[in-house]
C-alpha positions, 0 to 999 in steps of 0.5 A: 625749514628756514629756522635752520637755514640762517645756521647752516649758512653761518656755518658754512661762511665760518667754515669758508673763513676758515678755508681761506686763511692760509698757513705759512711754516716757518722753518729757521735758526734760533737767534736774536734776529729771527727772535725779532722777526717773529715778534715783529711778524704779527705786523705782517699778519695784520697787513695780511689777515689771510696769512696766519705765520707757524714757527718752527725755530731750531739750533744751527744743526737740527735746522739743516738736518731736518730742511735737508731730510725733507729735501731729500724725500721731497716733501714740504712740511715748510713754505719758508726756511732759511738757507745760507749761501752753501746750500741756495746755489747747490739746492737752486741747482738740484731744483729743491728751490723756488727761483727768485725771478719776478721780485716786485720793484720796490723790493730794489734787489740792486740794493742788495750787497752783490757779493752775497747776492751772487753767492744766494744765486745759481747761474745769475737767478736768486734762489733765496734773499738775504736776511743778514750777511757777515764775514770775519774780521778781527777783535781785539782790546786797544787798552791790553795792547797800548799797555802792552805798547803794541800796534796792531797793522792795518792789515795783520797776519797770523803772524802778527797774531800768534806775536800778539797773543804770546805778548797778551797771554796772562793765564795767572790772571785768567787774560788769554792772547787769543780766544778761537772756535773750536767746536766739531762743525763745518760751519764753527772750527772748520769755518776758521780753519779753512780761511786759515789755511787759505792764508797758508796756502794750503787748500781742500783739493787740487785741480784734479779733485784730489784731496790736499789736507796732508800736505805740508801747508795744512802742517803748518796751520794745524802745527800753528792752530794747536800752538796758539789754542794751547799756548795761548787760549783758554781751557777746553776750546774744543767746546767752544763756538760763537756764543761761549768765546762772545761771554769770555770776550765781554768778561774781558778774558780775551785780547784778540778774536777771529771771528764773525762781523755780527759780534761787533755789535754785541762787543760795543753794546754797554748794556752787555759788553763791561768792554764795549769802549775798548773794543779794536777792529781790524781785517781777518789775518791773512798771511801768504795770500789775502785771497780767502783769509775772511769768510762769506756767509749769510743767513737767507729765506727761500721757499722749497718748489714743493710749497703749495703756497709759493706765492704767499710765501714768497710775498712774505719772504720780500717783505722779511728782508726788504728795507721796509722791514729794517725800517721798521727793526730800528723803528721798534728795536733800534738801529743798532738791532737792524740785520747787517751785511744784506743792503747798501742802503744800511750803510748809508745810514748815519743814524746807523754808522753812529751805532755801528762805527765798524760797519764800514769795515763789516761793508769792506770784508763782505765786498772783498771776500773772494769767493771766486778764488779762495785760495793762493793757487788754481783750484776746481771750487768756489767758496771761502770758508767751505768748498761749493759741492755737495757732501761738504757738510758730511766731509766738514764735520768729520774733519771738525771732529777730527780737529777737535779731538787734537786740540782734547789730545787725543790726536796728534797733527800727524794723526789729524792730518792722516784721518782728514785726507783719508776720512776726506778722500772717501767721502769724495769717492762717494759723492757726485758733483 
């Protein structure tokens, strides 16, 4: 009998052993950032050996399809996934969400920038914790313009802008004034739009929460937005977004670009930019109002309330955006790879501001986006880049559609606003806030 004891109990500890390691799915974007948040994660692992860390990395789109879907069904195939500041006010709301109340001390949430903490939080409560935050601003070559003997303002229009590009535009040399997203999406050429045409007045809906996108200040951007795509920008912008304008920029085929603060580092990195050193920052253009002219946004992690591993994985997710963490990214990486936009305590870094010399211009846009009033007059919503109610993202993408198929020419503006306020005006119909 005792010759198969010693056996069974070895079994039944290996089992045990195995019983008490707990999986966290993952669940978040594909990008540089969370690629080294993975490659760093065996750190966390080590400290933990109780967690075993499973990753599911994803595009933009699949992301939120798939987080939404299971959201919606209430299951949870994820203990962590990455949110942004869209769906962590809306989804704390709806319950989905694990609330962020009891975070420890050393974790000093005050040092989180408070704009994008605010815009991660329903009725004061974090629902999730920033991993990065950004905003929009403007990229241009200081060496096309002082050959051209032009200043950009410290504070341009698009006024400003579309005078720029006609005067930088040389098509014959393959050099475009203006390079703008243009790919169907909420968050790609609907995210420019729309802190475009806050800047024009024009807004998503009135005060009664009726649909506004064909009236005359959407004429007016969408009239101003063809012109410039076409007159002035390269070929085929409907199939462009972030990463293809990012490799025309570098290449130095373009003059200007609207467009997310978390290019700048890529933009004056030498290893991967032949333009690094010739790189100008200014504001996001505004235009009859600054209010909304530049966008919030930040790429959180949360933990869905049907996890049944909350706390583990909360601990993981405080860890994941803690400064201990940053530390650690410009101790392995360096500073210039640490994720911006989520801390003060990085921008009172000198070892990173000598890296990062627009950072703080990156600080300013963040704190001054005006997600509380986005727009010239009174209106019903919050948000910058988008409007803080459910079924945005349908009615985002079906309008992105819609842009996108005038700049192919297979609408005109007169078309493209018609199908925006009637594509817009059902979806609303059909959708509680």
């Amino acid at each position: 009998m005792r010759g198969y004891l010693a056996p069974l109990m070895l079994t039944g500890l290996l089992a045990f052993s195995a019983q008490a390691t707990t999986t966290l799915d993952i669940a978040t974007i594909a990008n540089g950032d969370m690629t080294i948040m993975q490659q760093l994660s065996s750190r966390y692992e080590k400290a933990h050996p109780d967690i075993q860390l499973k990753w599911h990395l994803m595009s933009d789109g699949e992301l939120r399809q798939q987080v939404r879907t299971a959201m919606e069904k209430g299951d949870a195939p994820y203990d962590v996934i990455a949110v942004g500041t869209y769906e962590a006010p809306l989804w704390g709301k709806k319950g989905w969400l694990t609330p962020l109340n009891n975070l420890p001390a050393d974790y000093q949430v005050d040092d989180l920038l408070a704009p994008v903490r605010k815009a991660l939080s329903w009725q004061d409560t974090l629902y999730a914790l920033p991993f990065y935050g950004e905003s929009s601003m403007t990229y241009y070559r200081k060496d096309l313009f002082a050959a051209k003997g032009l200043t950009m303002p410290d504070d341009p229009d698009w006024s400003d802008i579309k005078r720029f590009a006609a005067a930088l535009t040389d098509k014959q040399k393959g050099q475009y004034g203006l390079c703008l997203r243009g790919l169907p999406g909420w968050g790609d050429n609907v995210a420019l739009i729309t802190t475009m045409a806050n800047a024009y007045g024009a807004q998503w809906f009135d005060m009664d929460w009726k649909p506004t996108l064909d009236s005359d200040e959407w004429r007016e951007v969408l009239t101003d937005y063809l012109q410039m795509v076409k007159d002035y920008g390269p070929p085929d912008t409907e199939h462009n977004s972030f990463s293809q304008i990012i490799r025309l920029f570098t290449e130095g085929r373009c003059a200007m670009w609207v467009d997310s603060t978390v290019a700048a580092s890529q933009l004056t990195n030498p290893q991967i930019s032949p333009v690094a050193d010739k790189v100008g920052f200014a504001p996001a253009p505004g235009g009859l109002t600054q209010n909304g002219s530049h966008w919030l946004w930040s790429w959180a992690l949360a933990v869905p309330a049907k996890s049944s591993h909350q706390s583990e994985a909360i601990a993981f997710i405080v860890w994941a955006t803690s400064q201990q963490y940053i530390n650690t990214v410009a101790e392995v990486v360096g500073w210039g790879a640490v994720p911006p936009g989520s801390r003060l305590s990085t921008y009172q870094q000198s070892r990173y501001l000598r890296l990062a010399p627009y950072g703080p211009q990156v600080k300013a846009a963040i704190e001054s986006a005006s997600v509380q009033q986005p727009t010239l007059g009174p209106v019903p919503y919050q948000g910058v880049q988008y409007v803080s109610i459910p079924g945005f993202d349908m009615m985002g993408n079906q309008v992105g559609e819609n842009l996108a198929a005038m700049l192919a020419g297979k609408l005109s503006v007169e078309e493209t606003l018609s199908r925006n306020q009637q594509q817009v005006s059902a979806l609303a119909a059909q959708t509680p806030r």
